[in-house]
N, C-alpha and C positions, 0 to 999 in steps of 0.2 A: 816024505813029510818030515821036515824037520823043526826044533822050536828055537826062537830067535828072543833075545831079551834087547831090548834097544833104550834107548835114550830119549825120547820126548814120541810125539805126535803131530800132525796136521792135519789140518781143515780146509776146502776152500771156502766155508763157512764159519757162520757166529763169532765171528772176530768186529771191530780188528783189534785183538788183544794177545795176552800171554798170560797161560795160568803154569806157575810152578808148583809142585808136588814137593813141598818141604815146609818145614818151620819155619815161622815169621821174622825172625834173627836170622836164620841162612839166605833164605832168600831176598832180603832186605838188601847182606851184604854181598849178595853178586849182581845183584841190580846196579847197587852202586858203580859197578865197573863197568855199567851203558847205558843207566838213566841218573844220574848224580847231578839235582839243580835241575831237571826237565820235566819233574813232575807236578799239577797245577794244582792237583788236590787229592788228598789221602783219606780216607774212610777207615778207620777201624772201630771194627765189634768183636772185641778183646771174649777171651772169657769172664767171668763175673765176679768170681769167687764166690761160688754158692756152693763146691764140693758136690754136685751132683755128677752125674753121668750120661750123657744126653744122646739120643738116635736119631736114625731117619727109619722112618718107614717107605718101605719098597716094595717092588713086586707088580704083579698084575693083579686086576681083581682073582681074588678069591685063589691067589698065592702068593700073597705078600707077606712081610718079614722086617720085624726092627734087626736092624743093623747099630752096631757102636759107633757113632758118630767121633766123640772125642769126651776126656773124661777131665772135667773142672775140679782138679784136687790136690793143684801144686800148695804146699805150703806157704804163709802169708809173704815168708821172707824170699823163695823163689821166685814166686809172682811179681812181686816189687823188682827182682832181677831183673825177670823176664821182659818186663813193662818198661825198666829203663835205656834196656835195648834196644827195644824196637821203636821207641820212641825218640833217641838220639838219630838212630837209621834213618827214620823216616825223614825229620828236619831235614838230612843231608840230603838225603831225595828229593825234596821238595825244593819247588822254580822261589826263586826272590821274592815274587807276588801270589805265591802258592799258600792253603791252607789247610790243615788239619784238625778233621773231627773225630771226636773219641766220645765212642758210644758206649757209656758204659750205666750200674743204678747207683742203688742206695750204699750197697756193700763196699764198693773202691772209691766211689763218687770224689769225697775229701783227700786221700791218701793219692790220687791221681793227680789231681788239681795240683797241689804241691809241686809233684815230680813235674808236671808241667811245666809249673813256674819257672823252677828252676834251669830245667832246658829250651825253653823258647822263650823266658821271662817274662816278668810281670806285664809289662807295657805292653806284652804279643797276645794279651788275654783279648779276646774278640766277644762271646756269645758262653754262656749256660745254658742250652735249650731245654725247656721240660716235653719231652714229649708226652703226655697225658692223656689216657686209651681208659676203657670201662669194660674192655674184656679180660677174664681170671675169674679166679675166686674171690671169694668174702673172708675178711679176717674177724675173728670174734673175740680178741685179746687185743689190739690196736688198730688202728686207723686203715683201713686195706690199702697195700702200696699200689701206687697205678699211676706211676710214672716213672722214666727213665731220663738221665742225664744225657746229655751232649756237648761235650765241652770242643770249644772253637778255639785255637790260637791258627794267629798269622805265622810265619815267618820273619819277615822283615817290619818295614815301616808301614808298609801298606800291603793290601790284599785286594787279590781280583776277587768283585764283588756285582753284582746285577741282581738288584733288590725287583728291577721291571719284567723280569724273566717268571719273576714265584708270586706276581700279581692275581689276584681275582677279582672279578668284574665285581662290583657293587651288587648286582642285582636288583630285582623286582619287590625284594621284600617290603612290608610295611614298617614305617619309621614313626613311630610317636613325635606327635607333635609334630611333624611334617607332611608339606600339599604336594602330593601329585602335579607337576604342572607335564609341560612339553614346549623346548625351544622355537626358534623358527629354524631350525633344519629337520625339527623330529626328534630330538633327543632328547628324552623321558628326565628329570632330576625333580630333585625332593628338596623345598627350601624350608628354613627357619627362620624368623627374624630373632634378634639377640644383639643389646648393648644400642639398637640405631641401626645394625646392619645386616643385611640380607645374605643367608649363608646357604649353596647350592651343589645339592649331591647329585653326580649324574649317576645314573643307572650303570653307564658303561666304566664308568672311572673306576680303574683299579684300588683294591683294597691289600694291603700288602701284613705277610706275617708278622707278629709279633715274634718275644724269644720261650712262649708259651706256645704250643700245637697242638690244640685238642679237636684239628677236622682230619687229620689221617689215622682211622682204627688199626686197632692189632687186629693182625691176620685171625680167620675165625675157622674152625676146625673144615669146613667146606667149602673155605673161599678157592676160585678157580685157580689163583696161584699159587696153591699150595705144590711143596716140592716133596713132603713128608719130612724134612729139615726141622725137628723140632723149636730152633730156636731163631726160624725165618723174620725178617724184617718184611714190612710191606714196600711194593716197587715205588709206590708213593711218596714215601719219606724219602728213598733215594732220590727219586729225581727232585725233588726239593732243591734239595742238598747240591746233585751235581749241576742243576740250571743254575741254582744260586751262585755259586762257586767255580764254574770251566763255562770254557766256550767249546763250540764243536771245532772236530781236532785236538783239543788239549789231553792228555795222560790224566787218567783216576784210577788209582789205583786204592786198593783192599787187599789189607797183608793176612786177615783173617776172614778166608774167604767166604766159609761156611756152605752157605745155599747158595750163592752169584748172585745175591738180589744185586751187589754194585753192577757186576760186569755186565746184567741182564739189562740195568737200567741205563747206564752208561753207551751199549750197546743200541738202543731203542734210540736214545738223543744224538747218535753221531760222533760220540768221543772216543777216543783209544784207550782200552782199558789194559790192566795189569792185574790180577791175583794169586795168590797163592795162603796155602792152607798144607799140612800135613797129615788130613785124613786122605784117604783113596775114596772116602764114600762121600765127602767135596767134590773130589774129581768126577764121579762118575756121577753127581748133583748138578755139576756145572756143565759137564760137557753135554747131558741128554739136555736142560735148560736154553742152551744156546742154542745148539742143533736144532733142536725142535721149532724155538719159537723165532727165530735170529737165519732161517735158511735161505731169503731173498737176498742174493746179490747183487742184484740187478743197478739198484741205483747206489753202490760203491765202486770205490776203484779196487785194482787188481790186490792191492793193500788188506782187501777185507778178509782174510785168510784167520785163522783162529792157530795157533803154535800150545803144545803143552810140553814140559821140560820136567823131564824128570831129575831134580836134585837128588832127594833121596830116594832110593829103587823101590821100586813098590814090591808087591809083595806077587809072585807068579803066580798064579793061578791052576788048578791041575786041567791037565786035559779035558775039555768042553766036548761034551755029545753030540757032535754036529754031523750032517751029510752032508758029501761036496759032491754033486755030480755036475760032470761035463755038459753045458748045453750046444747047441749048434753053434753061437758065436762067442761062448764066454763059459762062465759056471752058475749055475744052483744052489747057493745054502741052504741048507735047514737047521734050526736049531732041535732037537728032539729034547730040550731041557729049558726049564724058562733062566733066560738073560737078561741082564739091566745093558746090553748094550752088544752088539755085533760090527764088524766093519770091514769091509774087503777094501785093499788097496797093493802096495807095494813097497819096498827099502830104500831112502835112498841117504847111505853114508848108515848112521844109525839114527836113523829117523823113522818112523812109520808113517806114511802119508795116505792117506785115505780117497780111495774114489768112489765110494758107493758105503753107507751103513744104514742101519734098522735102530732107531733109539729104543724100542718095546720090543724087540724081536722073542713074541711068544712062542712055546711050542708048536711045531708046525705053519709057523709063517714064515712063506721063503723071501731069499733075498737074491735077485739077481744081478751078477758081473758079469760087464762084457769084455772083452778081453781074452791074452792067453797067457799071462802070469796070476798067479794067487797068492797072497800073503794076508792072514786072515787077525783080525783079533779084538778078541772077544771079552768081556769083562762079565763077572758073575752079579749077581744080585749084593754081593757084600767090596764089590769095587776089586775084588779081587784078578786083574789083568791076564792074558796068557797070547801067545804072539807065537802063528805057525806057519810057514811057508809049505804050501802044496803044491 
């Protein structure tokens, strides 16, 4: 048995993307040197500047465990660095007719917009969106905040844009001052008369957003998609976002990747995704996220493969509890310790490729390979990695 430290991962699942394991300024700039001008549309959910320190909750029932996600507490003047960086990066990554949304609140809102300005200019300003949700607390010294910024610039002159993608049907609802009738095909609409003229709503005609969003809620302490990611986005909002803004096939990428809501939802519409984040406890967010919910290949091409790259080395993990025994045509895992992640595969160059993993692999639930090579690796409840050939 020996332990092997290697350079990324593979999937033939939850793709088809790339998630790197680094800083949103590193990885920005080695993208550059093979996606530079090819990307349709960028997603960032910066940190906030709240000075907090924020977790995932992990584990299985009844042995779960906050983990340190990532800690909001650069300095004003850092963060303005940080912010200008990533956001010059991004420009350069992004296609002619690509766009960039910058999720952020009240705390950067102004000081962002500016930087903005300045690097994609005035005339590139596209949308402010409010997203405005009624889940949080009550404030009792001012106005309670309950809503977040979205700032949209283009790129160029123009941007790809499908307003008929984020449509919603009129509906059935009751309309003041309007009759019920029905066409001569059968098609339900609601008229008013006004000015002399007869004005007709159909039931089926779409109704399209405004730059105010108050029908997608914040995630609610039990909603099914929760990830334990404290500061999870709903899949909702993203696909909004990436119908509006890509066609299937196009690159979306999210340089703060957080929970994967992009590359989850990205993932679900048929685009090619890209992320990257500098926690391990992102990584091990995204990859059980995709795996789990992202495992039918069937109606992709060979393309649909998931890659993870490790920029900066994660952190090794000590030796995991496991039992490997030999079966008739392959091996046995066991975990004898709970893990946020198992996976039996093989090396190829310095790459880990995966043929067989367990995204919950709780104590005592095995995991069978077939095969006669083993290279095993495993990650703990706090994303911490370990990679052993048996």
């Amino acid at each position: 048995m020996a332990r092997i430290e290697c350079k990324g991962e593979v999937y033939s699942a939850g793709g088809p993307g790339l998630f790197l394991l680094g800083r949103a300024e590193e990885a920005a700039q080695k993208l550059l040197q093979t996606h530079s001008g090819k990307v349709r549309l960028i997603y960032l959910d910066p940190p906030f500047g709240t000075g907090d320190t924020f977790a995932i909750k992990t584990g299985t029932k009844g042995n779960s465990i906050k983990v340190p996600a990532y800690a909001d507490n650069l300095s004003h003047d850092r963060y303005m660095e940080m912010m200008g960086n990533v956001l010059s990066l991004s420009k350069e990554l992004l296609a002619g007719d690509g766009t960039l949304y910058l999720h952020v609140d009240y705390r950067m809102a102004a000081y962002l917009k500016l930087m903005l300005d300045d690097i994609f200019g005035k005339k590139n300003f596209v949308n402010e969106i409010i997203w405005a949700y009624k889940s949080g607390g009550r404030a009792t010294k001012h106005f309670s905040r309950k809503h977040d910024n979205i700032l949209v610039y283009r790129k160029g002159a123009s941007n790809y844009f499908d307003m008929v993608s984020v449509g919603i049907p009129r509906g059935p609802e009751r309309r003041n001052h309007m009759k019920r009738q029905v066409d001569e095909q059968g098609r339900v609409y609601y008229s008013v008369r006004s000015g002399g003229k007869v004005y007709k709503y159909y039931e089926d005609s779409l109704v399209f957003p405004s730059d105010v969003w108050t029908d997608i809620e914040h995630l609610h302490q039990r909603d099914p998609e929760r990830t334990g990611y404290s500061t999870q986005k709903p899949e909702a909002l993203l696909k909004r976002i990436i119908l509006a803004s890509s066609a299937e096939g196009d690159i979306v990428a999210d340089l703060f990747s957080g929970s994967g809501t992009t590359a989850a939802a990205a993932a679900m519409l048929g685009r090619r995704w890209i992320a990257a984040d500098a926690s391990q406890a992102a990584l091990m967010t995204l990859r059980k996220r995709l795996l789990e919910c992202h495992s039918d290949t069937s109606m992709f091409s060979e393309d649909y493969h998931m890659e993870i790259e490790y920029i900066s080395q994660p952190d090794w993990g000590k030796k995991p509890d496991i039992t490997v025994e030999r079966s008739k045509d392959g091996f046995v895992v066991c975990p004898n310790e709970a893990l946020s992640y198992l996976a039996a595969g093989h090396i190829e160059g310095d790459i880990f490729v995966a043929d067989s993993y367990d995204t919950v692999p709780a104590p005592g639930k095995k995991l069978s390979v077939k095969g006669g090579g083993l290279t095993l690796l495993v990650s703990d409840l706090y994303g911490n990695i370990s990679i052993w050939d048996y």
